[in-house]
Phi, psi and omega in degrees: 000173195244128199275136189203040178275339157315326161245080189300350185265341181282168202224091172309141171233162182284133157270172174245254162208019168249134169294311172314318205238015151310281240298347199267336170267324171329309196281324171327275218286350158273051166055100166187034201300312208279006188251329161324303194282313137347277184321302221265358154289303164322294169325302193307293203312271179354294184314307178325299178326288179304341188300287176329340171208030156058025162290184176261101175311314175282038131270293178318323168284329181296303166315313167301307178300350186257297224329307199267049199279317195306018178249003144298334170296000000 
């Protein structure tokens, strides 16, 4: 788990080994669902995106799901 005593208002999750469904209860379990939903509609399009031009699609979803995390701070 991530020491996250520096910030008392956020709320820590257990990880799992999915990257998608850390990052979608992390923004959860901090009141921030619609920024979850968000991330993860970005994310499907980005895979697309990278597909398209034959970049590394799980890098690119992985970015999307991380952009808006800092709006738990």
């Amino acid at each position: 788990m991530l020491d996250l005593s520096c910030w008392p208002h956020i709320q820590a999750i257990l990880l799992s080994s999915d990257f998608k469904t850390d990052s979608t209860n992390f923004l959860t379990i901090n009141s921030k669902q619609d920024t979850a939903s968000h991330c993860i509609s970005v994310a499907s399009m980005s895979k697309k995106i990278a597909m398209q031009f034959g970049a590394n699609d799980a890098k690119a979803s992985i970015a999307a799901l991380l952009h808006d995390i800092s709006n738990v701070l």
